[in-house]
N, C-alpha and C positions, 0 to 999 in steps of 0.2 A: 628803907623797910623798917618797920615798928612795929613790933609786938604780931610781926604776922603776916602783917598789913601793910600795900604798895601805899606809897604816897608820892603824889605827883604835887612838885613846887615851883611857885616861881621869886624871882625877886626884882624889883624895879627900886630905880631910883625917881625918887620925887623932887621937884625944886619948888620951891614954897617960898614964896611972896616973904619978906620982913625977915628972914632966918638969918640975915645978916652971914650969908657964908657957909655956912653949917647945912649939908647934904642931908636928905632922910630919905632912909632906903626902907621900901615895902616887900616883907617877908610875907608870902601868902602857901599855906600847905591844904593838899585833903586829901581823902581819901582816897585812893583809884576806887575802889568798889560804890563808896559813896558816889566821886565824879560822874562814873560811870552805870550807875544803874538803872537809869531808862531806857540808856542805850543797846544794852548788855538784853533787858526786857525785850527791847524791840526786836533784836535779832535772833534773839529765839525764837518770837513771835513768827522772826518771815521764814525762819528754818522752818520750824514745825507748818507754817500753810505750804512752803515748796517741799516738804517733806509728802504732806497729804497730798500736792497735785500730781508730786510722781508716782504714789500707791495709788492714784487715779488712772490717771493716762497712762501708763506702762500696760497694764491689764485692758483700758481703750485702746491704745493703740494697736496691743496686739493681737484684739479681735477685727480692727480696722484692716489689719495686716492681711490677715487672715480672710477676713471677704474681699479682700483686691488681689491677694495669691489663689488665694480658689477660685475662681475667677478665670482670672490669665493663665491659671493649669487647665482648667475647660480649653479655655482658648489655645492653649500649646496644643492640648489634645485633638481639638476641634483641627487644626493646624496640618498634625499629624496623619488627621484620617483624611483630608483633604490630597493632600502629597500622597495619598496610596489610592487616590480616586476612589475611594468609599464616602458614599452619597445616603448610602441606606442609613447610617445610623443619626439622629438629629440628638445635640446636646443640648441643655436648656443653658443660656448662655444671657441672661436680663443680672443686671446687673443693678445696685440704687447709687452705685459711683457713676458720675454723668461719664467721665471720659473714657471708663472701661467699658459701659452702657453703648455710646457711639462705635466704640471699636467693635465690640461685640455683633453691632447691628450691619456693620460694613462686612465682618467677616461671614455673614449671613449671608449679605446677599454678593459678594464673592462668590459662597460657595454656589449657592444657588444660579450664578451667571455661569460658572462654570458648569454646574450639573447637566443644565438645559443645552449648552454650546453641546457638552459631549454627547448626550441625548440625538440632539440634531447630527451632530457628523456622523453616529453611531447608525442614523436610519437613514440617511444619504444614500451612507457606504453600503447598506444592505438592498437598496433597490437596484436593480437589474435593468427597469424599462426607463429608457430614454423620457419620454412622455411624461410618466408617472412619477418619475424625477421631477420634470418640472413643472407641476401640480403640488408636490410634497412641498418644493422650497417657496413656491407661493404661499402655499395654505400655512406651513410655519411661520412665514414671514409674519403672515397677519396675525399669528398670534399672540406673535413676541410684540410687535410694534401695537398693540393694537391702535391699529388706523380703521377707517370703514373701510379700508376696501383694496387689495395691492393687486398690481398685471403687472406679468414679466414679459417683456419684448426679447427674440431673440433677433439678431442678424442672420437673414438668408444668406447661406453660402453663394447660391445662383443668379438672385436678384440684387442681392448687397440693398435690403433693404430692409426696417423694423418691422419686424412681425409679430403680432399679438399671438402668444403659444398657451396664454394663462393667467385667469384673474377670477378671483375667491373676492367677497363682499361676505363685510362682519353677518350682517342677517341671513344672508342668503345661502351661503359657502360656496359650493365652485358656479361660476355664472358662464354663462353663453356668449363665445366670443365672437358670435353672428354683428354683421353691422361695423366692428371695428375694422380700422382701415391700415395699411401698412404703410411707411413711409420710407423714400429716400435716405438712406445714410446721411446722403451730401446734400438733403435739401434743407429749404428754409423752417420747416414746425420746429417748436418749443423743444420735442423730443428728440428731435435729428440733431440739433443743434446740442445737448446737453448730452447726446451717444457721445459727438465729435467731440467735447473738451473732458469727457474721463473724469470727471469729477461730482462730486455730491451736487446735487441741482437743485434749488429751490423755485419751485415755479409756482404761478397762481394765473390757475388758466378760471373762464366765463363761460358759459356754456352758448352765450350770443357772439363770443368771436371763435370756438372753435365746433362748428357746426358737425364736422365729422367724427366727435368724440361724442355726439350727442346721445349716444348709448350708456356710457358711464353715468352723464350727469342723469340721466332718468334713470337709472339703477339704484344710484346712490340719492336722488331726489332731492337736486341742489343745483343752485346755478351758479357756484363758483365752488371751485377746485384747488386746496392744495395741497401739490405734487412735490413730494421729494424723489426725485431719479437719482439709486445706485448704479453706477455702472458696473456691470459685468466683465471682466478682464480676464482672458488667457493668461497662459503665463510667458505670453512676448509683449504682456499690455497691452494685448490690440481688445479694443469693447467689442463683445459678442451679444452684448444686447443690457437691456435695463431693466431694474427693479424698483419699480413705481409705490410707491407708499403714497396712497390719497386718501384725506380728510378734509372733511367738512371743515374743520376749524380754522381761524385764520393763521397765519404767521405767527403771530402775538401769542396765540393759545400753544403752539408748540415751542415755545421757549423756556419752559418750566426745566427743574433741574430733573425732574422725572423723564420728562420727556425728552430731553438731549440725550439724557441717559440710553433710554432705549434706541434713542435714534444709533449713537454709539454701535450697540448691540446689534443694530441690523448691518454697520456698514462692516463690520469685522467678519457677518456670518456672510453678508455678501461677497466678499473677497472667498469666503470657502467656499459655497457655492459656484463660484464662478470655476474655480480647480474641480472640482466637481461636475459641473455641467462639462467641461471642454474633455475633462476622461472620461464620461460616459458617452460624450458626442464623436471622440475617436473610437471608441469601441464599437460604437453602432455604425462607424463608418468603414471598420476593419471586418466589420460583421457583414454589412452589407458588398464590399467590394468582395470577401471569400465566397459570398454567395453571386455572385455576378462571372467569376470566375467560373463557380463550378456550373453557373446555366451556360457559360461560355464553352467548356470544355462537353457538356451533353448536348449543347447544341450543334458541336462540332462532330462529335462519335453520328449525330442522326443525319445531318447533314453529309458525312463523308461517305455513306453507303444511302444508297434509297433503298435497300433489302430493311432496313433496321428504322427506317420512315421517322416517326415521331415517339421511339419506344425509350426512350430516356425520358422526354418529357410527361408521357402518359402515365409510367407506372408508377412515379412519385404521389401522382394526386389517389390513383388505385389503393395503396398502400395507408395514404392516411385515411381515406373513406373506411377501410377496414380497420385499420385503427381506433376510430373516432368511436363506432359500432360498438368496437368491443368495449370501449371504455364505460359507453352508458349502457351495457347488455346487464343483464341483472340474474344470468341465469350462469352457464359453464365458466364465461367472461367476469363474471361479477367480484374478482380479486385484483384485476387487472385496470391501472392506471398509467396514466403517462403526465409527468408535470413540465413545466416549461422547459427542462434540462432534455426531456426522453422525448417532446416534441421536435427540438432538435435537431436531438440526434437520428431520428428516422427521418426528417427531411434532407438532413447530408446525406444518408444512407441510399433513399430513395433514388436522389440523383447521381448520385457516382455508382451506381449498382455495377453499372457497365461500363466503366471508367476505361479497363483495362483494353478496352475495342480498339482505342487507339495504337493497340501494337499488333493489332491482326490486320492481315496485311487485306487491302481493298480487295484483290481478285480471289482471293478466297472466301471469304464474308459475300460475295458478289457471284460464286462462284453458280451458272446455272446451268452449266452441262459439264460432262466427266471428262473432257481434252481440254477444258478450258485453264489457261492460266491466266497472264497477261492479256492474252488473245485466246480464240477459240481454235484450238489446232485443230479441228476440223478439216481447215479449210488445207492444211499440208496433205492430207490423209485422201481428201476430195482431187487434190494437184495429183499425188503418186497413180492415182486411177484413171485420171486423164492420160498421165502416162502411160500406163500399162494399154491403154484402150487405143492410144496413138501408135507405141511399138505393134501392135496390132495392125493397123489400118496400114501402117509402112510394113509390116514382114506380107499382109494380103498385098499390095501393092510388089512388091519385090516378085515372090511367087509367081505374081502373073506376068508380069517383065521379063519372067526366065521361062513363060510358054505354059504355066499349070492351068487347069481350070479353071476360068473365074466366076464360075454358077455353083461350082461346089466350095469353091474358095468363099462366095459370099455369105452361103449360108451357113460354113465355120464360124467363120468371122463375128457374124451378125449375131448367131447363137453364144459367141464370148462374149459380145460385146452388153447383150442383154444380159449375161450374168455377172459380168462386173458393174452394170448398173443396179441389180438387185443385192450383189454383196456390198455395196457401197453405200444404198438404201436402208440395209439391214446394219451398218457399221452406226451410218446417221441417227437410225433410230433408237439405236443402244447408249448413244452418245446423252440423250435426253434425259435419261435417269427418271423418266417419271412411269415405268413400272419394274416391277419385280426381274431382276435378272436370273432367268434357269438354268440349271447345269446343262441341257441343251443350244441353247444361245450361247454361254460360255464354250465348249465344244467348238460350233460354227464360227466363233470368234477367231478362236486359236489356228483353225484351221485356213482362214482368212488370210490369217498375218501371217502364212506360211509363203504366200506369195509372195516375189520377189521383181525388185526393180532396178535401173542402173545408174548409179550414181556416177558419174565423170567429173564434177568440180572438185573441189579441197571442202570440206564442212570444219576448217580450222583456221578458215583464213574470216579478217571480217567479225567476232565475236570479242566476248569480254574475256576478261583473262580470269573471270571466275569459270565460264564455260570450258573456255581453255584446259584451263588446270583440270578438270574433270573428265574430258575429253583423255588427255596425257595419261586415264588410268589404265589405257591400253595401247598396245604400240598400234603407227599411223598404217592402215592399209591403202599400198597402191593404187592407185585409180589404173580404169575404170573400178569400180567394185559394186558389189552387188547386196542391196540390202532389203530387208523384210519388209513388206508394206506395212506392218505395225508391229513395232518393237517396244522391246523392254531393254534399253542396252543400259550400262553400266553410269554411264556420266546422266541418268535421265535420274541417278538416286543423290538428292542433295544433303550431306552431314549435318550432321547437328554439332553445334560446338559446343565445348565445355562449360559454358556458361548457360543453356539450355538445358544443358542436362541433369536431374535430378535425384541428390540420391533418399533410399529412403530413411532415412534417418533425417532428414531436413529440418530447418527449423518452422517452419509454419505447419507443420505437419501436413502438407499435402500426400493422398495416395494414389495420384494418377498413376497408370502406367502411362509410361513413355517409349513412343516407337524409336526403332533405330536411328530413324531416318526424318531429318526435319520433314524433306518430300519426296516424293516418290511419283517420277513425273512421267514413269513408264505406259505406252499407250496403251499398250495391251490391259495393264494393270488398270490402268483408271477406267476403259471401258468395261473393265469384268467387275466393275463396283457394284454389290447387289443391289442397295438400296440406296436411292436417291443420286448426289451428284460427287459428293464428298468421299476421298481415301480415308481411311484411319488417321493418317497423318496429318490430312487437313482436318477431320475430325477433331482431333487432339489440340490443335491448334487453335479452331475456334472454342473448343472449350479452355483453352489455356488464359484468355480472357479474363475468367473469374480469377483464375491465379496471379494472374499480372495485376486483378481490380486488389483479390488485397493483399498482393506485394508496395502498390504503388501506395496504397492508404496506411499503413503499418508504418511507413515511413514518417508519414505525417506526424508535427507533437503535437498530440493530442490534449485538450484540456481534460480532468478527471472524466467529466460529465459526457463527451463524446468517443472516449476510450471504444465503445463497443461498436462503433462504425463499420470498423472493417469487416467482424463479426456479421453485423446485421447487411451490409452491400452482399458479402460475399457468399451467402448460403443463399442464394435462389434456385442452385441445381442442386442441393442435395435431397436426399427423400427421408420420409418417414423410419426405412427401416436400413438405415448406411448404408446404400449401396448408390449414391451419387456420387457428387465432387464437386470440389477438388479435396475435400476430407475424408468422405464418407462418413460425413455425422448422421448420428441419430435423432429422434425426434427430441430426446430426453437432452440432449447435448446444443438445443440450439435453442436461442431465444426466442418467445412468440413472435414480437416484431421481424426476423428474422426467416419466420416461417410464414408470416405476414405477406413477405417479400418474394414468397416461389407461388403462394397465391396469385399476386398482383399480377409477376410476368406471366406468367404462363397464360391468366386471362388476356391481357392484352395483346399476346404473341397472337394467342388465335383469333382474338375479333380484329386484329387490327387491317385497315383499309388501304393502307400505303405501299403494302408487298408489292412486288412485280412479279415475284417469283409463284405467287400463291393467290387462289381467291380468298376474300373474307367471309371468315364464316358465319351464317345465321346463329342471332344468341342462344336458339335452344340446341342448334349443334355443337355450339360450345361449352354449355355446360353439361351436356352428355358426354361429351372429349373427357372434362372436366370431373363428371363421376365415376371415370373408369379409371383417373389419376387418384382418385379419392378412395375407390376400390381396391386399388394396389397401392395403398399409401404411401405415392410419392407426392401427393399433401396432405396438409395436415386435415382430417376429414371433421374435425369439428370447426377449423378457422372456414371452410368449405360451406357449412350449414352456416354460419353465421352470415357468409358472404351473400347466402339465397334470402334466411330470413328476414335481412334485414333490408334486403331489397336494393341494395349497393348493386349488384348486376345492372338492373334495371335505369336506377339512379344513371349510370354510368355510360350507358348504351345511349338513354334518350343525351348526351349530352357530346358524346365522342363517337357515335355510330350511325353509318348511313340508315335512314330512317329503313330503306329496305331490309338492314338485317333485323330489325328489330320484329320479332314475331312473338307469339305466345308461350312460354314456359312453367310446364308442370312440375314446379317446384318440390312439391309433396313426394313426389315419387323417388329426387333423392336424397330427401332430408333421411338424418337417421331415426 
């Protein structure tokens, strides 16, 4: 360093020709600054251009940054609302980086594949009809794929064979599946064969070798077909049928990356569908056997008595004719609807109305005279008089054996014997229960049974031990002994057990009274029955029916939508103003359909043709019956009018009544 200043040197030595020995060495010095000053220039030079390209690109970059993070923050967002299935909001997400650009475009249509999937599962899950299910999953199909034209085959359960259930065409939408042919599962076509391997199928059918398709190919106005077949799969993999995508184009035209795509999209929503079709196909199977049930169990209640003929099967259809009336009426009725939930549930209702008949015992529901139980004891009561008429004929025989008069003897005799034919006549007749019994004939009765006969057997030997035991509630008397030609004795009155008996406080709120006595099989008693052929007891019994229809239906779990069944079966005896049962509800307390249902029976009780017990009445005697129930509203007197205006009577007669009862009726006279 000199004066300041680096100096950089070197020294070499030189050898030089002639110096005869004598070395010369080269001292060279300079400046650093001088050495160096172009160099020193240049590297400023490149500082200061990489100085200006970083106050360049620092401020580029970090706008660059900045539209590739704004961007991918869309996209987290976009992301975001994705993951919380929010479809409704779209973010604009275009991008002029290509590769954020393509993601962007993917995360679109992601979402948009997903929107449409949930969309579809969303309106599946909300159809109800079998049918209309599978029209829905046809008609989307073609949506999503658009092909010209997709049919979905199902497998018949009964035939095991492919059945055309539905086919939508791009122009046309749903077409007429007239003409199309079913196939064998196990047979030779294109499509039996593509059911049986479960797998995506690409086929390309002609319309000159498949003659029997020839309705598609004239639909679709083509003579060559091709067929991609989804199979349809339970969830044991068994195929329940195919989802046919057909287009006009070849092979070749559907190999695009679009169209794989969609292809994609149909075979993933076909696997839903397919869980889909086989729960709505068990439901409608669980639907259909509950209903095959309940026609089984009404066809059993009418079949098991011929007094009750075809009154489970009639009053169902009664009930929705009035129904239906009131639905389109436009006047009293005009607030009142029923949707597929409340059609329903009046048709369960309908048919189990009288469900509970199955615990009324045959000879009571049967019951046609007042000694009748199992048998018609008549005929014991007809034996005791034979007796009495026999000890007769043997004491005038005896008599005359020991020397008395036998001309005055005979016409004793003769004159007893004709009046135990006339009290026996007069017992018989009483027996019939088909008129009014008077305190007079009551009287004649009693007086009757005062007669007495002789019994000499054991009446304990030979019986049930339920007899027995009732028997036991008096000590045994000796034989001979002597007993009433019509009694009331002690063992003829049968308990009622604990479990019959009801208290008022119950929970279904019934307020029947309840007799003492299950039955009351006293002869005396049952002949003295005013009207008709029935005790109180059996009375109570056959009405006990509606109690047992809905004890038995309560029981049942109900879906939400059927909850009011028991409801609606169980009120056909109550009246307008609580003094029926098994509630004593009032009109304000019972459902119209409900009151729909004391309409129904009661017409059919009285037109109907099957009694043995009773003629059928003419229709204008029935609904004069019918306006004197409407007069003392024990129906509802506007479901009444409705029933005449709208002609449902009428309706009903020509369709379930011997043309004989059908006469004229002056409906005006009792409308209100």
């Amino acid at each position: 360093s000199r004066e300041g200043r680096d100096w950089h040197g070197s020294v070499r030595k030189l050898n030089v020709s002639g110096s005869e020995g004598r070395d010369l060495t080269l001292v060279m010095l300079s400046p650093r600054d001088e050495l160096l000053a172009d160099v020193n220039r240049r590297v400023k030079i490149s500082l200061l251009i990489t100085l200006g390209i970083l106050l360049i690109s620092i401020p580029l970059a970090s706008v660059v940054a900045r539209m590739i993070s704004k961007a991918l923050n869309k996209l987290a967002e976009e992301a975001v609302l994705i993951s919380r299935f929010d479809f409704n909001r779209t973010l604009p997400l275009r991008s002029k980086i290509k590769e954020v650009d393509e993601l962007a475009r993917s995360m679109e249509m992601m979402k948009s594949t997903i929107s449409r999937f949930l969309a579809l599962i969303k309106s599946l899950a909300s159809e109800q009809n079998f049918q209309a299910m599978l029209e829905q999953i046809t008609e989307e199909t073609l949506h999503v794929s658009e092909a010209d034209g997709v049919l979905t085959w199902l497998v018949d359960d009964a035939t095991k064979a492919l059945t055309p259930v539905a086919f939508y065409d791009q122009g046309k939408g749903k077409a007429d599946l007239t003409g199309l042919p079913s196939y064998p599962v196990d047979g030779e076509q294109p499509l039996a064969e593509a059911a049986r391997q479960g797998n995506v199928s690409q086929l390309n059918l002609r319309k000159n070798d498949h003659g029997d398709l020839s309705v598609l190919f004239e639909i679709l106005d083509v003579e060559t077909l091709a067929v991609t077949a989804f199979p349809l799969c339970n969830r044991k993999n068994e195929v329940i049928g195919l989802l046919c995508q057909l287009n006009k184009a070849t092979d070749e035209n559907l190999k695009s990356e679009e169209a794989v795509g969609r292809m994609d999209f149909v075979r993933t929503f076909s696997g839903f569908a397919s869980v889909s079709l086989e729960s709505r196909h068990l439901l409608e199977m669980q639907k259909r056997l509950l209903d095959s049930f309940i026609l089984l169990l009404a066809g059993a209640i009418d079949a098991k008595s011929p007094y009750t003929g075809g009154h489970c099967q009639r009053v169902p259809v009664l009930v929705k004719m009035l129904a239906k009336a009131a639905c389109h009426d436009e006047g009293f009725f005009k607030d009142f609807q029923l949707d597929e939930d409340g059609w329903e549930a009046l048709h369960l209702a309908g048919w189990l109305h009288d469900c509970g008949k199955v615990t009324t015992p045959e000879y009571v529901v049967d019951k046609a005279t007042k000694l009748e139980t199992i048998y018609d004891r008549i005929h014991e009561v007809r034996t005791r008089f034979e007796v009495l008429k026999r000890d007769l004929e043997i004491n005038y025989w005896e008599q005359v054996a020991n020397g008395a008069d036998s001309k005055s003897l005979r016409e004793k005799l003769d004159q007893e014997l004709l009046q135990l034919d006339e009290e026996f006549s007069f017992v018989a007749g009483c027996n019939l229960g088909d008129e009014l019994v008077t305190p007079e004939q009551v009287e004649r009765l009693e007086q009757i049974a005062k007669r007495t006969w002789t019994r000499t057997l054991d009446d304990r030997v030979g019986i049930s031990w339920e007899e027995e035991k009732r028997k036991d509630r008096l000590p045994r008397a000796p034989l001979p002994v002597e007993e009433y030609l019509l009694a009331d004795r002690n063992d003829h009155l049968i308990e009622r057990t604990e479990n019959e008996k009801m208290s008022e406080d119950n929970p279904w709120g019934f307020k029947m009274k309840v007799p003492e006595y299950r039955y009351n099989q006293g002869e005396l008693y049952n002949l003295k029955v005013e009207r008709g052929t029935l005790t109180p007891e059996e009375r109570y019994k056959i009405g006990d029916h509606v109690v047992q229809t809905i004890m038995m239906l309560e029981k049942l779990p109900y879906p939400k939508h059927l909850k009011d069944v028991p409801a609606i079966a169980g009120s056909h005896h109550e009246t307008m103003l609580g003094q029926g049962y098994p509630k004593k509800l009032s009109k304000d307390e019972m459902s119209l359909p409900a009151r729909m249902m004391a309409v129904a029976d009661i017409f059919e009780a009285l037109t109907a043709s099957d009694r043995p017990y009773k003629k059928p009445k003419k229709l204008s005697d029935a609904i004069r019956v019918m306006s004197f129930f409407k007069k003392d509203q024990h129906i509802d007197g506007d479901l009444f009018d409705l029933f005449l205006r709208s002609g449902i009577y009428l309706e009903y007669a020509r369709e379930y009544l011997d043309p004989a009862q059908i006469d004229e009726v002056d409906i005006e006279s009792y409308l209100s």
